[in-house]
Each structure stands twice: as structure tokens, then as C-alpha cells.
C-alpha positions, 0 to 999 in steps of 0.5 A: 809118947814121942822119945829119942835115945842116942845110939852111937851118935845117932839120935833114934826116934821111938814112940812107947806105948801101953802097960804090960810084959814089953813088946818091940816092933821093928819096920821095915825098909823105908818105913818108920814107927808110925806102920805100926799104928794099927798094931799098938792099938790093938796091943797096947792094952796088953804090951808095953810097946816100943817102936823104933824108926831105925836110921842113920848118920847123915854122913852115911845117908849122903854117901848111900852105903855103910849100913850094917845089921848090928847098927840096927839091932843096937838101935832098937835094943838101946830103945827098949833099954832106956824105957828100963824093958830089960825082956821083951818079945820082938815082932819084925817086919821085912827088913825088921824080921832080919833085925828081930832076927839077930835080936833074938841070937845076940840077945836070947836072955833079953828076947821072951818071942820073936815074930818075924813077917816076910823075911829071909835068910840070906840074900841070893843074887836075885834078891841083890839085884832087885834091892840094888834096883831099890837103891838106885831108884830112891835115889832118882826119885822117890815117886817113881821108886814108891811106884814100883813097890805098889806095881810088886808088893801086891797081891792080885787082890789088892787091884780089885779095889781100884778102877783106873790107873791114876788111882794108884799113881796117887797112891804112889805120890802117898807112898813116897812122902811116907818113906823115911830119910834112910830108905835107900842105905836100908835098901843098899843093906838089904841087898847083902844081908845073911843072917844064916849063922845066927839062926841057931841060937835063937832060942826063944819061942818063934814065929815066921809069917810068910806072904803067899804072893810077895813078888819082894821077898818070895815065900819060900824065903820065910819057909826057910827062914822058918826051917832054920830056927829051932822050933819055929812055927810057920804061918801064911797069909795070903797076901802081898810083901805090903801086908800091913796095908794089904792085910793088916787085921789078918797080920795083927790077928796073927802076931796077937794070937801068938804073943798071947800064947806065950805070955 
């Protein structure tokens, strides 16, 4: 079911699904709930499942800046509240792993697990630099910015499945109706994130998913995000930073395995 919940005079869409202990998905950059298809099928039998599409302001996404975490954090939280989930376990992806993430720190008595898929701790200079090329080509066009996230969000694979160029350019053209409205403040938000200072105090049971060949976000980020939260287990798939698309069945298998063991 399709709700909004207003969040410092930002209307948040979401969508609940499913019975059972809650379970919050967070997207990622330039996503919306709607990634998450797969997963709520799989899961809603088991979870009350809430998936938001964190966004923004339309003031803030006409001057492209002024994004920050805990915005994000508060959207999705007020989301699972007003569905009256007072715990939940949270699965993040991406840009939704930083906010599962401080979720998890800000919110230990709220938060039963934290799964956390292709994050990182800190954004370094390359990352800044990458998320900043992000930035600026959303903004120039979304074809030519979805283009690129197909050419590095891949594992070699992934182009197997494909016989000529033009394939993957309409793929491209796919890619960029998907991305959502506040693609590029996220995208801006992205390339100064640092979580490193919270990772101490989440508290709650923990997985991070590391993707062996994301050219986005380099595996060895996810190994150290998993190096810093106590207790944390580490997992890797074998797969490109778009592993919902990539990977999807092996990315559910995972999050359910783990979900399971501790509910």
C-alpha cells in the first residue's frame, strides 16, 4: 500500500507491506522503493516491510545542495513510526547502507539488525570526485549520466547477456526514467558522507555485503565498514555496485539468511 508521512514539511512517499517483526529497506542514490520489488515479495510473508523513497525539498533540489544524512535517517524512521513499527530490522543499500548505518547509531533501542550493501565508511577524494562527476552529469542529462552508471556498475558478467551496443544504450534510456527527482542532491550528499563516528555505537546485530567487482564503491570499502561496527559479519558477492539488477536472487538469499537468524 502506497502512504506519505510528512517529515519537516517534506511529503515522504512509502509503501507497507507483509505481517510479522518490521523490516525497513532503504534505496539508494537515485533510487525509489519500487528496487525493492523483489525483496518485499520474498520477505513480506515473514516481515512487516516498509520502504521509503527518501527525497527532498523542492527548494533544495532547485539549488542542488543542502542534503545532509540525518534528513534522510529522520525520513525513514517517521516512516516505519507512523505505521506504529516502534523496532524494526533495517537493510540499506548504497546510499541506504550510510543511512541504515546511522539508523542503527542514532536509533540502537529501535534498530533489532542492520544489513548494510555496498557501503562505505568515509568518503575519500576519489570517491568525492566520482560522486561530484555524478552530480554534474544528472544534471546535463540523465541519459547520458544513466549511461555511465551501466558502463561502472557492472561486473564483467553482466555483458555477456548482451550482443551489441545499442542494447545497452536502451537499457540506458530505461535507467534514466527510473531515477528519481532527488538523484542529484543525493548524489552531491554522497560525495561528503562520514559515518566513521557513529559506527561505534551501533549495537545491534550486523551484516555488511561487499560486491567483489564494484568500480562505485570499492570492496575494500565494505570490508572496512565491516571492520569498524562491532560484531559485524562480512559477506561478498560477486558482483557489480548494481547488484540488485546483477544479483538479485543471490542479494535476497543473503539478507534473508540473515534476517532469519536473528528473528
Amino acid at each position: 500500500m502506497n502512504k506519505i508521512v510528512k517529515v519537516n514539511d517534506v511529503d515522504v512517499a512509502y509503501v507497507v507491506e507483509g505481517n510479522g517483526p518490521g523490516l525497513l529497506l532503504i534505496h539508494g542514490t537515485g533510487g525509489t522503493n519500487e528496487n525493492w520489488g523483489d525483496m518485499i515479495k520474498a520477505l513480506s510473508g515473514e516481515f512487516t516491510i516498509v520502504a521509503p523513497t527518501y527525497t527532498a525539498t523542492g527548494e533544495m533540489m532547485a539549488r542542488g545542495e543542502g542534503l545532509q544524512l540525518d534528513d534522510l535517517v529522520e525520513q525513514t524512521v517517521q516512516a516505519a513510526r507512523q505505521e506504529g513499527i516502534e523496532s524494526f530490522h533495517v537493510v540499506g543499500y548504497s546510499l541506504g547502507a550510510e543511512i541504515a548505518a546511522a539508523v542503527a547509531a542514532k536509533y540502537p533501542e529501535r534498530v533489532k539488525s542492520a544489513a548494510m550493501v555496498a557501503g562505505w565508511v568515509e568518503s575519500d577524494l576519489a570517491a568525492a570526485f566520482q560522486f561530484d562527476l555524478w552530480h554534474k552529469l544528472y544534471r546535463l542529462d540523465r541519459v547520458l549520466f544513466a549511461q555511465f552508471l551501466i558502463h561502472t556498475g557492472f561486473g564483467p558478467d553482466f555483458y555477456n547477456h548482451f550482443t551489441h551496443k545499442d542494447e545497452l544504450l536502451r537499457l540506458a534510456g530505461q535507467f534514466s526514467e527510473m531515477l528519481a527527482p532527488a538523484t542529484g542532491l543525493q548524489s552531491e550528499l554522497d560525495g561528503r558522507v562520514n559515518i566513521r563516528q557513529l559506527l561505534s555505537g551501533i549495537k545491534a546485530p550486523s551484516l555488511v555485503i561487499g560486491l567483489t567487482h564494484d568500480r562505485m564503491v570499492p570492496v575494500e570499502h565494505a570490508k572496512e565498514l565491516a571492520s569498524l561496527i562491532p560484531g559485524a559479519k562480512y559477506q561478498e558477492i560477486t558482483s557489480g555496485h548494481l547488484v540488485p539488477w546483477e544479483k538479485g536472487d543471490q542479494l535476497i538469499g543473503e539478507v534473508a539468511g540473515f534476517l532469519r537468524s536473528i528473528s
